[in-house]
N, CA, C, O and CB atoms as a CASP TS submission, in Angstrom:
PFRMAT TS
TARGET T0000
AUTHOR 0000-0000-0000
METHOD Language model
MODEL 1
PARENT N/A
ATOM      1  N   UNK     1      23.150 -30.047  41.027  1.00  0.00           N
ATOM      2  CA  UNK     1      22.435 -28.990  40.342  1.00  0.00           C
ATOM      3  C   UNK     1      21.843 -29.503  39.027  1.00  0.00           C
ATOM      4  O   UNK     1      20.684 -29.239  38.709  1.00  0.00           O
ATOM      5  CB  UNK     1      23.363 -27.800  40.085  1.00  0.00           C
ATOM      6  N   UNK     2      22.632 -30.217  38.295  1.00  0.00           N
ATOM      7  CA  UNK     2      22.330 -30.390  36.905  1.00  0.00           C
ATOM      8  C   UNK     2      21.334 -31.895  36.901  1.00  0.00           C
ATOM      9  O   UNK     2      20.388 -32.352  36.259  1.00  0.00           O
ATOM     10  CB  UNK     2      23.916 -30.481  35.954  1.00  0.00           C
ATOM     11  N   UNK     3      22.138 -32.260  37.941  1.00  0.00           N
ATOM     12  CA  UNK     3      20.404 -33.755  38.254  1.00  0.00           C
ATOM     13  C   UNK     3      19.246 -33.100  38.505  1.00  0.00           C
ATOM     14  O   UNK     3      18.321 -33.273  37.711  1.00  0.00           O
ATOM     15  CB  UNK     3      20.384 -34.999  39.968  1.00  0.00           C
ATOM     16  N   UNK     4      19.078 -32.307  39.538  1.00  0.00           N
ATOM     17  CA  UNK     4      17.563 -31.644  40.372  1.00  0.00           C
ATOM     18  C   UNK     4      16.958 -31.162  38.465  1.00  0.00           C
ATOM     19  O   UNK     4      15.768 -31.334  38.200  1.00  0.00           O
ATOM     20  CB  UNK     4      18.001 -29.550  42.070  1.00  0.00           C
ATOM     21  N   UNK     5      17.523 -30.831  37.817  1.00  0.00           N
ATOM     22  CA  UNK     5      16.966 -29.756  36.228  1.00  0.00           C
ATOM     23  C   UNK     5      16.769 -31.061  35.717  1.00  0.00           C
ATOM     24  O   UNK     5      15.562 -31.251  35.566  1.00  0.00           O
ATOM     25  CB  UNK     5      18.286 -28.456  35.054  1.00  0.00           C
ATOM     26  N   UNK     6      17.558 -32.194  35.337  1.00  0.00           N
ATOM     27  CA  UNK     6      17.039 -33.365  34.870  1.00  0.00           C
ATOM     28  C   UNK     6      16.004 -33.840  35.799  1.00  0.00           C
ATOM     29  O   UNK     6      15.072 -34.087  35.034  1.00  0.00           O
ATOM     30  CB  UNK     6      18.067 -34.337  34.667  1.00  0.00           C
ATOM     31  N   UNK     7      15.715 -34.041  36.667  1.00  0.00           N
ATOM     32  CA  UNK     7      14.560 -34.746  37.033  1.00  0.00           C
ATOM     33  C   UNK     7      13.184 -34.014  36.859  1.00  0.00           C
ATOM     34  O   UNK     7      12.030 -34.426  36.750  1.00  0.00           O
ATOM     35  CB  UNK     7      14.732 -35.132  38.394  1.00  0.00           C
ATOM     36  N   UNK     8      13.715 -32.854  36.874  1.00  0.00           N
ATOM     37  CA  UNK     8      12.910 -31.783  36.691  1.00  0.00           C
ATOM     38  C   UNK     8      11.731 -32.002  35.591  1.00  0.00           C
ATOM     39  O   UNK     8      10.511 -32.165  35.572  1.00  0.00           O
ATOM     40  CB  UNK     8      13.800 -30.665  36.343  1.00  0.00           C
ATOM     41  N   UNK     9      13.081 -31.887  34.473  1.00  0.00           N
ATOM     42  CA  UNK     9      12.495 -32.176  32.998  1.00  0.00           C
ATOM     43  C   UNK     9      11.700 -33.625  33.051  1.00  0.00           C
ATOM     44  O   UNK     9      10.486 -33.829  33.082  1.00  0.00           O
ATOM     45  CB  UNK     9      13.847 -32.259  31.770  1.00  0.00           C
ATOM     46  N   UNK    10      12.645 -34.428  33.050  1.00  0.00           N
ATOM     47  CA  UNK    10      11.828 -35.616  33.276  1.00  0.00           C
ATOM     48  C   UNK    10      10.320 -35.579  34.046  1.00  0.00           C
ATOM     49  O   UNK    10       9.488 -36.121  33.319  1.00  0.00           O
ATOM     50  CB  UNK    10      12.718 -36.481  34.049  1.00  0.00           C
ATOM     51  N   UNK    11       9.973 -35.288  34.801  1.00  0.00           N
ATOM     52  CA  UNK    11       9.085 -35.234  35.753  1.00  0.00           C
ATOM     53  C   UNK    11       8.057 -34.715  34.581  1.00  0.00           C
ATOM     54  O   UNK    11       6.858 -34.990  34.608  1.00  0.00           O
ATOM     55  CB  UNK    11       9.462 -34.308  37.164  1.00  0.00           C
ATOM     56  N   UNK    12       8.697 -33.898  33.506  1.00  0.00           N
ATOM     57  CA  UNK    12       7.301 -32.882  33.325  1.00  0.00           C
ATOM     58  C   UNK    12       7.121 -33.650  32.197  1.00  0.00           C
ATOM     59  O   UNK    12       6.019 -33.668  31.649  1.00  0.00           O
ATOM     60  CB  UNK    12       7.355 -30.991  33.100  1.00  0.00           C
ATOM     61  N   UNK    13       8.275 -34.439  31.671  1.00  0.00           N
ATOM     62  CA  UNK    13       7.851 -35.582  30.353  1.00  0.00           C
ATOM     63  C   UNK    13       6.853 -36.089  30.486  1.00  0.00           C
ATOM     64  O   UNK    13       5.852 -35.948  29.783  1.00  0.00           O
ATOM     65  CB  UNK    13       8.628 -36.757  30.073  1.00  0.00           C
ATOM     66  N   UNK    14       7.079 -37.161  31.987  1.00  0.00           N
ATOM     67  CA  UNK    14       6.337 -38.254  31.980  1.00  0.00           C
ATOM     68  C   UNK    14       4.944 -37.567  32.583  1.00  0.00           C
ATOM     69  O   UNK    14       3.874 -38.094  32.277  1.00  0.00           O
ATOM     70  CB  UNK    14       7.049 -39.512  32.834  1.00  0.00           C
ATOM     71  N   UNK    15       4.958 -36.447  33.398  1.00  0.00           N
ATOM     72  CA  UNK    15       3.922 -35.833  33.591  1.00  0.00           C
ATOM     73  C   UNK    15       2.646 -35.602  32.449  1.00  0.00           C
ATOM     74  O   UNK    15       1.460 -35.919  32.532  1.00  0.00           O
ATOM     75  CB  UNK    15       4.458 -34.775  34.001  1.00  0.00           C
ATOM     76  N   UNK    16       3.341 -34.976  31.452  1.00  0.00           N
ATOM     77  CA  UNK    16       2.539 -34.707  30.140  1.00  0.00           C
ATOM     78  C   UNK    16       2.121 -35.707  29.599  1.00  0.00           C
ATOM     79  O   UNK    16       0.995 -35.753  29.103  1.00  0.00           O
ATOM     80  CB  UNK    16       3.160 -34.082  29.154  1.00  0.00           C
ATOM     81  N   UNK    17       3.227 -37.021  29.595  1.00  0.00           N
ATOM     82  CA  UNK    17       2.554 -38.063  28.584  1.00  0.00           C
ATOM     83  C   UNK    17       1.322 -38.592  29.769  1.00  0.00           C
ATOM     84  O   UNK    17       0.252 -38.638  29.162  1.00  0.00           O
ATOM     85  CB  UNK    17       3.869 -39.560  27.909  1.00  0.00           C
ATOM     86  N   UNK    18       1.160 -38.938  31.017  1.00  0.00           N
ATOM     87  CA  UNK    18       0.414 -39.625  31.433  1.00  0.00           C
ATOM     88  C   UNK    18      -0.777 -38.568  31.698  1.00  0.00           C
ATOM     89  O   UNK    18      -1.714 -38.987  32.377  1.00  0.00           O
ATOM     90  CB  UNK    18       0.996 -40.413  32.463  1.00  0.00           C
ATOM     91  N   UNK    19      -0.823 -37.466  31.311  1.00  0.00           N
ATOM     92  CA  UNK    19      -1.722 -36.365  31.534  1.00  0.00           C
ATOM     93  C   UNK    19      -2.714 -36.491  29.845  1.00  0.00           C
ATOM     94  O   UNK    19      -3.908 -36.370  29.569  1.00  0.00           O
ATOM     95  CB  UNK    19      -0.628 -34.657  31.871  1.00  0.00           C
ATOM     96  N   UNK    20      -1.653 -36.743  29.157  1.00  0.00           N
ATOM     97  CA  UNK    20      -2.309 -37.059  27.923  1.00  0.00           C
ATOM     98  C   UNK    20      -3.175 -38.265  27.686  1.00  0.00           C
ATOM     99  O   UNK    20      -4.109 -38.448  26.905  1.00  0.00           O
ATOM    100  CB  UNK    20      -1.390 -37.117  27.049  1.00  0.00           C
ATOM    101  N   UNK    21      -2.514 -39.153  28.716  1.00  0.00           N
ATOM    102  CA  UNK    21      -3.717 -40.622  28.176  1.00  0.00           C
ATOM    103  C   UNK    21      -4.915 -40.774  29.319  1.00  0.00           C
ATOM    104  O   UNK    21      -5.780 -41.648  29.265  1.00  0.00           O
ATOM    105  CB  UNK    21      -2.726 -42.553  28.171  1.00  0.00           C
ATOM    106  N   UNK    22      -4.841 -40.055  30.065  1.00  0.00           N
ATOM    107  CA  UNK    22      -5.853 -39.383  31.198  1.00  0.00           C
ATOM    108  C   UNK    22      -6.859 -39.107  30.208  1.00  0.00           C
ATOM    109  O   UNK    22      -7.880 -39.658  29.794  1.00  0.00           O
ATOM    110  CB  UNK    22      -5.313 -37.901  32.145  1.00  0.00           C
ATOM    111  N   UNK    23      -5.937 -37.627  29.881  1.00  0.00           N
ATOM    112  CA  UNK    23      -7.325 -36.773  29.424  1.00  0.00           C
ATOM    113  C   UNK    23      -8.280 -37.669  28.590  1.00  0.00           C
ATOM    114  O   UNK    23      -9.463 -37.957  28.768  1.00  0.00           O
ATOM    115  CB  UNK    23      -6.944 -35.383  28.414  1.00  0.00           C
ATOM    116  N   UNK    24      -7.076 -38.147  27.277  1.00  0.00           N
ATOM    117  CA  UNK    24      -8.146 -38.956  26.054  1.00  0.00           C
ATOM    118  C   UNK    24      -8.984 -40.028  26.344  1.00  0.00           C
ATOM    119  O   UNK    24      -9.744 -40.501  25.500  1.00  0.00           O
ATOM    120  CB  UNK    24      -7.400 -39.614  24.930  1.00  0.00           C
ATOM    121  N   UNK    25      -8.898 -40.425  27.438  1.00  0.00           N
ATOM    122  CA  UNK    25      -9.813 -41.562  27.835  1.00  0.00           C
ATOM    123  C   UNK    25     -10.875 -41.353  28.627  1.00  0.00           C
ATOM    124  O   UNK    25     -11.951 -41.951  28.628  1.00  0.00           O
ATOM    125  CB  UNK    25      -9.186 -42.497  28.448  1.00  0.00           C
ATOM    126  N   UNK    26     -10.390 -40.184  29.516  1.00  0.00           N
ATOM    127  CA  UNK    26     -11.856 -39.417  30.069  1.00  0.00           C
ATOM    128  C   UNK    26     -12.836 -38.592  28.974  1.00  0.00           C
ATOM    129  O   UNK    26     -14.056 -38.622  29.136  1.00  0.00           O
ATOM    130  CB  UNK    26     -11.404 -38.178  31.241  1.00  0.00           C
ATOM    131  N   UNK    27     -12.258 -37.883  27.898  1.00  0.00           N
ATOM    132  CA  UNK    27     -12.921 -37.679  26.486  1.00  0.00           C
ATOM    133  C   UNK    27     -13.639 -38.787  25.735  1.00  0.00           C
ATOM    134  O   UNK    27     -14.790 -38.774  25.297  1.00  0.00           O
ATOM    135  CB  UNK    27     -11.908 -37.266  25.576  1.00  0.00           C
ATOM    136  N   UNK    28     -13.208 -39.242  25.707  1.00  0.00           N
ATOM    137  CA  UNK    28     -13.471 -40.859  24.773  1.00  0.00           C
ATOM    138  C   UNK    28     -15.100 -41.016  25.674  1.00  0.00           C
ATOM    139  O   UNK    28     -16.271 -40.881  25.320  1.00  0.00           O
ATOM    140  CB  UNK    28     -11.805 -42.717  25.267  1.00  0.00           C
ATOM    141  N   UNK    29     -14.335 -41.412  27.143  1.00  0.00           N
ATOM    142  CA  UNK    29     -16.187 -42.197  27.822  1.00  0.00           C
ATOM    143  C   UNK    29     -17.059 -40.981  27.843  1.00  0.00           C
ATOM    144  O   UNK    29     -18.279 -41.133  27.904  1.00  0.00           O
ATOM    145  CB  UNK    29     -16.276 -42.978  29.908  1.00  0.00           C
ATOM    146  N   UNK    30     -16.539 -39.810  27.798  1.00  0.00           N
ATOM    147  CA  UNK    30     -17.926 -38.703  27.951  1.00  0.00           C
ATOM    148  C   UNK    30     -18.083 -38.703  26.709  1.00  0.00           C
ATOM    149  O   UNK    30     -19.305 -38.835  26.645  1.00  0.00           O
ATOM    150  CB  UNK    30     -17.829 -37.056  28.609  1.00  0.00           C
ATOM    151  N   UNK    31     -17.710 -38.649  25.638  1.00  0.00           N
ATOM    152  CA  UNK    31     -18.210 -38.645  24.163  1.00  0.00           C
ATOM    153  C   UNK    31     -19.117 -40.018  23.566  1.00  0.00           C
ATOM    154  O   UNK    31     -19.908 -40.037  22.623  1.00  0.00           O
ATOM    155  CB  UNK    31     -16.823 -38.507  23.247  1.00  0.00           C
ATOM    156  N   UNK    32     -18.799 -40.864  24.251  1.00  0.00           N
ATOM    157  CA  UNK    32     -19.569 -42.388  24.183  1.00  0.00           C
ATOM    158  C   UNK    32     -21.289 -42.052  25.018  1.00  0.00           C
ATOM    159  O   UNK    32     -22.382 -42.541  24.733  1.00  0.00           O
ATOM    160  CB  UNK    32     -18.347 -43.880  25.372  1.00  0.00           C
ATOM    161  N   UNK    33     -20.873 -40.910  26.236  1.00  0.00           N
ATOM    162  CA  UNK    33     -22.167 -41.134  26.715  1.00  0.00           C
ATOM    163  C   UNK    33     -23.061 -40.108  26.313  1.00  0.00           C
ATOM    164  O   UNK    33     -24.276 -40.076  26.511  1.00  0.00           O
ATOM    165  CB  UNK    33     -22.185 -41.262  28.095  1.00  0.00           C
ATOM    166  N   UNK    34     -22.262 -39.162  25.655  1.00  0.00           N
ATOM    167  CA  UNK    34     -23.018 -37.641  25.530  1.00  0.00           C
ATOM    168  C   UNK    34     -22.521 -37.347  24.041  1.00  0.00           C
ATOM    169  O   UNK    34     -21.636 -36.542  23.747  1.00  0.00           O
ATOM    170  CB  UNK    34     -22.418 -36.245  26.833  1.00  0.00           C
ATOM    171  N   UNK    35     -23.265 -38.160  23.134  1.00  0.00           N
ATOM    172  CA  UNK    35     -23.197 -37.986  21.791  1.00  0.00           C
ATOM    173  C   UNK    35     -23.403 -36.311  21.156  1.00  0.00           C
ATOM    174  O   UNK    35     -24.351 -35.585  21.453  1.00  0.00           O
ATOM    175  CB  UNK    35     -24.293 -38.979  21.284  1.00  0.00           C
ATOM    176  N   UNK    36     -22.422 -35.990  20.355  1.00  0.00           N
ATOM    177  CA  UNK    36     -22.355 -34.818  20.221  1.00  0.00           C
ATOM    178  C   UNK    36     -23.524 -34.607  18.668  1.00  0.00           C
ATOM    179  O   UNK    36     -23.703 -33.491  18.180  1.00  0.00           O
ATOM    180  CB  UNK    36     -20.641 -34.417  20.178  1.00  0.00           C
ATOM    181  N   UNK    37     -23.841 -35.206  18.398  1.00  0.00           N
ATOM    182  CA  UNK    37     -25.504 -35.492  17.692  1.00  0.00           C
ATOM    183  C   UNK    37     -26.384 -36.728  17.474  1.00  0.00           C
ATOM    184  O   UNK    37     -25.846 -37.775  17.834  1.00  0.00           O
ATOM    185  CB  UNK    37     -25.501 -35.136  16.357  1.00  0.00           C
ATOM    186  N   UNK    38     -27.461 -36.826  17.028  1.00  0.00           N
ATOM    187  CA  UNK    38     -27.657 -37.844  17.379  1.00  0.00           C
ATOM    188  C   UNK    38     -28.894 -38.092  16.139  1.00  0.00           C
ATOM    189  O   UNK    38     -29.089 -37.031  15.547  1.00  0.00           O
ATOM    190  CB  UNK    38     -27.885 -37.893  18.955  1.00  0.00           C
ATOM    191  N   UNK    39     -29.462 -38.838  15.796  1.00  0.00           N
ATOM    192  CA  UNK    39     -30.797 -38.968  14.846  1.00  0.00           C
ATOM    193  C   UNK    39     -32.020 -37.959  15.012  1.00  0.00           C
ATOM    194  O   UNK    39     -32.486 -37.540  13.952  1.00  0.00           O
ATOM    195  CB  UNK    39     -31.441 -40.393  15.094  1.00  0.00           C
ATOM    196  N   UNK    40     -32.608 -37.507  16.204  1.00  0.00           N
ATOM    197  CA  UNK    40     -33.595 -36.866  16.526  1.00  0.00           C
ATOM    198  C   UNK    40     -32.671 -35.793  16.048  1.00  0.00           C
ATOM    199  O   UNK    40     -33.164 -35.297  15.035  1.00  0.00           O
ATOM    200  CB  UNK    40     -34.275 -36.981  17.930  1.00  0.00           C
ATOM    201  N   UNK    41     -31.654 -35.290  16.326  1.00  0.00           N
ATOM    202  CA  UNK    41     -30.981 -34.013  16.158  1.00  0.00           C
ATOM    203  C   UNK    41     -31.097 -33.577  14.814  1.00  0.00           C
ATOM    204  O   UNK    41     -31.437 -32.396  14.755  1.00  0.00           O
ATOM    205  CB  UNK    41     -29.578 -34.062  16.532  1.00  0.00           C
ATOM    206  N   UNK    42     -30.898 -34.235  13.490  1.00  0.00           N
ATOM    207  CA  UNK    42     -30.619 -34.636  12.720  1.00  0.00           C
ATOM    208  C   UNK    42     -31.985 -34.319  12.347  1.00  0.00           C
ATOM    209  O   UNK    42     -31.913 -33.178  11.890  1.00  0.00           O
ATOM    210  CB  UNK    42     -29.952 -35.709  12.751  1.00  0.00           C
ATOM    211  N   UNK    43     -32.960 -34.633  12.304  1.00  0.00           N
ATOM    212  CA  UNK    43     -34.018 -35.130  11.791  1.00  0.00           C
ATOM    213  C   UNK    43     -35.069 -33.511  12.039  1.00  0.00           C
ATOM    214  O   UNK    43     -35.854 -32.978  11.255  1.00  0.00           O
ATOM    215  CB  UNK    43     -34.464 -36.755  12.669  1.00  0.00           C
ATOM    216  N   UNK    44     -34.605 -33.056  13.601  1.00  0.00           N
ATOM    217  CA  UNK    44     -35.181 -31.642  13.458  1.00  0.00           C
ATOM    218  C   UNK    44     -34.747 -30.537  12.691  1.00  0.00           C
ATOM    219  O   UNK    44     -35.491 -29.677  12.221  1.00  0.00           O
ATOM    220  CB  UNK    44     -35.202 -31.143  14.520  1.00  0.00           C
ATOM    221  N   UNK    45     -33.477 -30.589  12.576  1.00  0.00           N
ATOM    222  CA  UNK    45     -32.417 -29.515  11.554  1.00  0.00           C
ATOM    223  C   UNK    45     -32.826 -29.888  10.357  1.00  0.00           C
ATOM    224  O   UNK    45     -32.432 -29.070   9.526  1.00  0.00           O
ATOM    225  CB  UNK    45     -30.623 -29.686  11.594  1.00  0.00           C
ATOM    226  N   UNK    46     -33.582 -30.954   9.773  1.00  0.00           N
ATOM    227  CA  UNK    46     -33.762 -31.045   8.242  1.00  0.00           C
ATOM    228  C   UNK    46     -35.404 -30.418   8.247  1.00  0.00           C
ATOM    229  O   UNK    46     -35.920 -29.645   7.439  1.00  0.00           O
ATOM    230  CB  UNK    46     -33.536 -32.901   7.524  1.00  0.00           C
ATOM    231  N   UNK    47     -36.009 -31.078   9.502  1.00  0.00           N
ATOM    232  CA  UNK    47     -37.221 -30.337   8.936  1.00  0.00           C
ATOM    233  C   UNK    47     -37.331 -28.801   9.343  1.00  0.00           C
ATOM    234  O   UNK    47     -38.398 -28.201   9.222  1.00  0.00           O
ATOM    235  CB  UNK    47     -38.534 -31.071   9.431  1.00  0.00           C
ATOM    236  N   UNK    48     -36.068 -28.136   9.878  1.00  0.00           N
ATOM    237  CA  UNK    48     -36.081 -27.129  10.096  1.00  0.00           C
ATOM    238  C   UNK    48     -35.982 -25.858   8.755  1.00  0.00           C
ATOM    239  O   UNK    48     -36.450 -24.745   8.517  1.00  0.00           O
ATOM    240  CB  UNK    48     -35.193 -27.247  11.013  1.00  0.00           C
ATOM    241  N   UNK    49     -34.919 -27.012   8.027  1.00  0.00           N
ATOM    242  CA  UNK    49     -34.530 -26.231   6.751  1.00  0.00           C
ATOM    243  C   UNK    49     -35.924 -26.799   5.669  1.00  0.00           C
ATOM    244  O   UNK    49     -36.005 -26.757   4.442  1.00  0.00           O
ATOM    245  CB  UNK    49     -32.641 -26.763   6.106  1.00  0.00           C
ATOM    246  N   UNK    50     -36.308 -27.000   6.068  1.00  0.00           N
ATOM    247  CA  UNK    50     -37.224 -27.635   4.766  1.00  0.00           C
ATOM    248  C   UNK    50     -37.761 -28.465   4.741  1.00  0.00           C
ATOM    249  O   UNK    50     -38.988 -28.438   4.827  1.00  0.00           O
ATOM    250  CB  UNK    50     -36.834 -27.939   3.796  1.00  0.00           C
ATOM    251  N   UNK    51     -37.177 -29.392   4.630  1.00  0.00           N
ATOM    252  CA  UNK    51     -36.916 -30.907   4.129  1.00  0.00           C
ATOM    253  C   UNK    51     -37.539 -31.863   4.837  1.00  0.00           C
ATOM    254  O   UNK    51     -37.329 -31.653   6.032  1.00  0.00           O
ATOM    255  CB  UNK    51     -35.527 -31.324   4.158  1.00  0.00           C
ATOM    256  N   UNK    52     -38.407 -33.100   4.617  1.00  0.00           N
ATOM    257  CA  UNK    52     -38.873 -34.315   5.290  1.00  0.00           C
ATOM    258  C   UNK    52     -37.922 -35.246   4.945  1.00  0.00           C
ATOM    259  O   UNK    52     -37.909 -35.788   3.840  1.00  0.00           O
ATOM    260  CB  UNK    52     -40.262 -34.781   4.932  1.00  0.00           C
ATOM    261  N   UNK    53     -36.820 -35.551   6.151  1.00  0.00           N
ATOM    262  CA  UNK    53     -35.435 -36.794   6.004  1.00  0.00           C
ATOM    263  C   UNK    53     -36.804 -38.022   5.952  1.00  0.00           C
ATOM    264  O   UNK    53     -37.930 -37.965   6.445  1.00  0.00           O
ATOM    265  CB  UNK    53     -33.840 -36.994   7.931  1.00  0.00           C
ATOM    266  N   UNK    54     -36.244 -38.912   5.274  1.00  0.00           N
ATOM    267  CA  UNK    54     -36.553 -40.469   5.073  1.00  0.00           C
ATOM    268  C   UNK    54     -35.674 -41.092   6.323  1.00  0.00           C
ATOM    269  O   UNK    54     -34.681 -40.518   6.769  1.00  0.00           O
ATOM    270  CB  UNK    54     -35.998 -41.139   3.374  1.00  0.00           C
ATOM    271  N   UNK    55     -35.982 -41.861   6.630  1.00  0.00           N
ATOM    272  CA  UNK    55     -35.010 -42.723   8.027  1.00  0.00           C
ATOM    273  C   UNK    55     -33.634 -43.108   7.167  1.00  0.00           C
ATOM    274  O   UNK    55     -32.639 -43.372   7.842  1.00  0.00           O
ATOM    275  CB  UNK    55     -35.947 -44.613   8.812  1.00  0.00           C
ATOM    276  N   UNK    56     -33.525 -43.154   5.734  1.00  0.00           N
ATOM    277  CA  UNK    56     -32.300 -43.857   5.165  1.00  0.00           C
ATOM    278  C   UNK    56     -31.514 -42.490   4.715  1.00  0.00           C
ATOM    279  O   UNK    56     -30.318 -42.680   4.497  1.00  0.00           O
ATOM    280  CB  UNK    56     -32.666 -45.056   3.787  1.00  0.00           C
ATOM    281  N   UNK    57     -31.850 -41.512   4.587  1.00  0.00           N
ATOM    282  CA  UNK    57     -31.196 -40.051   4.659  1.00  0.00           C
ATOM    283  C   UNK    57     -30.160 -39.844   6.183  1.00  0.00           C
ATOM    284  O   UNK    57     -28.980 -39.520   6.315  1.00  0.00           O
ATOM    285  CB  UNK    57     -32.674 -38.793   4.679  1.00  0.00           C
ATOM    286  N   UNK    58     -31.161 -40.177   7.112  1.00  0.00           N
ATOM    287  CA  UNK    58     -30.685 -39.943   8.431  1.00  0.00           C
ATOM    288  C   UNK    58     -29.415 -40.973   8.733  1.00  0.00           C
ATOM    289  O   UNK    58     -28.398 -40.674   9.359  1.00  0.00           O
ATOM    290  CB  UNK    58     -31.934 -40.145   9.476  1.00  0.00           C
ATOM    291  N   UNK    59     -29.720 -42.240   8.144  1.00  0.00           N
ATOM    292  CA  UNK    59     -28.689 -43.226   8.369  1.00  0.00           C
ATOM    293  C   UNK    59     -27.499 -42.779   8.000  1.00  0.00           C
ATOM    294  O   UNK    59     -26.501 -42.647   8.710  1.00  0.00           O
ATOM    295  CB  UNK    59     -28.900 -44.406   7.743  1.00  0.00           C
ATOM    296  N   UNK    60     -27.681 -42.451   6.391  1.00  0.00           N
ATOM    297  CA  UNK    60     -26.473 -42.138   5.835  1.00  0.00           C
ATOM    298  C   UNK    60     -26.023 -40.609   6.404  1.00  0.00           C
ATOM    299  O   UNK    60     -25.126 -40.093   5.737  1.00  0.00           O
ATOM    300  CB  UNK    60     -26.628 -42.241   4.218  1.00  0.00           C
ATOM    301  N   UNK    61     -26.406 -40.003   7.277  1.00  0.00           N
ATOM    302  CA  UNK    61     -25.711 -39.128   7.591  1.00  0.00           C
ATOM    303  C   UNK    61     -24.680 -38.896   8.734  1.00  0.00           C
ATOM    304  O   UNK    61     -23.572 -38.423   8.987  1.00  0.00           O
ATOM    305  CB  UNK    61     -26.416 -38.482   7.585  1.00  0.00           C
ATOM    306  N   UNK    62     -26.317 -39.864   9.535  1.00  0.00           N
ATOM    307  CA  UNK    62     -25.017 -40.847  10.943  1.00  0.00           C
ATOM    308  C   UNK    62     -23.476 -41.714  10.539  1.00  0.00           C
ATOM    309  O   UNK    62     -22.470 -41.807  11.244  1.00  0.00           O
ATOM    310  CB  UNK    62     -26.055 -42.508  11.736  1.00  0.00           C
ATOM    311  N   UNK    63     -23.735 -42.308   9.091  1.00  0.00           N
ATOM    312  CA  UNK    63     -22.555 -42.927   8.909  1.00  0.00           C
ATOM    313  C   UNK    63     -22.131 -41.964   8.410  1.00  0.00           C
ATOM    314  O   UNK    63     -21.208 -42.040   9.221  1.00  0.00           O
ATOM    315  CB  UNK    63     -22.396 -44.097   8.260  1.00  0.00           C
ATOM    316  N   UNK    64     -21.819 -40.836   7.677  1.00  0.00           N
ATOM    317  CA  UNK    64     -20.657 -39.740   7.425  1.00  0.00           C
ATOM    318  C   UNK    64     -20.448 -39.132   8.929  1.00  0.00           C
ATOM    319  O   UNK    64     -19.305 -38.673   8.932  1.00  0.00           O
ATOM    320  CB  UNK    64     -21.160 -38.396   6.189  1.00  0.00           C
ATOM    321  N   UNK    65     -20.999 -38.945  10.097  1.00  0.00           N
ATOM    322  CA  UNK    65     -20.734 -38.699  11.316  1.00  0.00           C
ATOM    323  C   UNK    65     -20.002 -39.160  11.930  1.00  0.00           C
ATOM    324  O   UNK    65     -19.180 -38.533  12.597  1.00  0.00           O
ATOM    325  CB  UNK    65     -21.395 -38.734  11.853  1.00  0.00           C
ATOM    326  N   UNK    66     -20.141 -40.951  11.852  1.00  0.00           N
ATOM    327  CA  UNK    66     -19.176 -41.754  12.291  1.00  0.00           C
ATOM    328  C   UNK    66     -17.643 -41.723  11.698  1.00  0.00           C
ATOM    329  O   UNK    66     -16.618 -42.051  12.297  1.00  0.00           O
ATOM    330  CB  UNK    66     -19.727 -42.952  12.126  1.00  0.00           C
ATOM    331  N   UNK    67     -17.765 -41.269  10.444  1.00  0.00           N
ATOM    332  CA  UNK    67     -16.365 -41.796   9.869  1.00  0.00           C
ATOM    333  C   UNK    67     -15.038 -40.735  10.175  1.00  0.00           C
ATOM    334  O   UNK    67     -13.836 -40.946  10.014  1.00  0.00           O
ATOM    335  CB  UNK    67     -16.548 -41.975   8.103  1.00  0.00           C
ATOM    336  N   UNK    68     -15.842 -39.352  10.748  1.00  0.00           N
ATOM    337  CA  UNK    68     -15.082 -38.213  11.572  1.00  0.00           C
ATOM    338  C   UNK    68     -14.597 -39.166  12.952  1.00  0.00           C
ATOM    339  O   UNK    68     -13.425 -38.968  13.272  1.00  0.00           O
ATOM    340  CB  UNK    68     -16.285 -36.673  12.037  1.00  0.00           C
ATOM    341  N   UNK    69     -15.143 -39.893  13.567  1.00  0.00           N
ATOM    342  CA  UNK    69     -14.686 -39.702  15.065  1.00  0.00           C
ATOM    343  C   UNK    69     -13.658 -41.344  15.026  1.00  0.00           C
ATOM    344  O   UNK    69     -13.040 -41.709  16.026  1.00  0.00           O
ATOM    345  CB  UNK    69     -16.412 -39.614  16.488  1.00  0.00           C
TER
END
């Protein structure tokens, strides 16, 4: 009785941990291919608000973008 509840548990340990490095790695390559913004993106939202970005505006914004992920 008290093995079948341990394996049990166990099962759902190792279940979760290998469910976890699944998921993050299938996240990881869809986020590599399907950038969640991008320069053009960037560049319409400024002239949306106003603004004409310089290409070195846009850079530096991609690098505060990068330093999130």
């Amino acid at each position: 009785m008290w093995q079948n509840i341990l394996w049990l548990v166990i099962g759902l340990v190792v279940g979760a941990i290998i469910g976890f490095f699944v998921c993050k790695k299938v996240m990881t390559s869809y986020l590599k291919k399907n950038p969640p913004i991008n320069e053009e993106m960037i560049k319409t939202l400024m002239l949306q608000m106003g603004r004409k970005p310089s290409q070195k505006q846009i850079n530096q914004i991609m690098k505060q973008m990068e330093k999130f992920n």
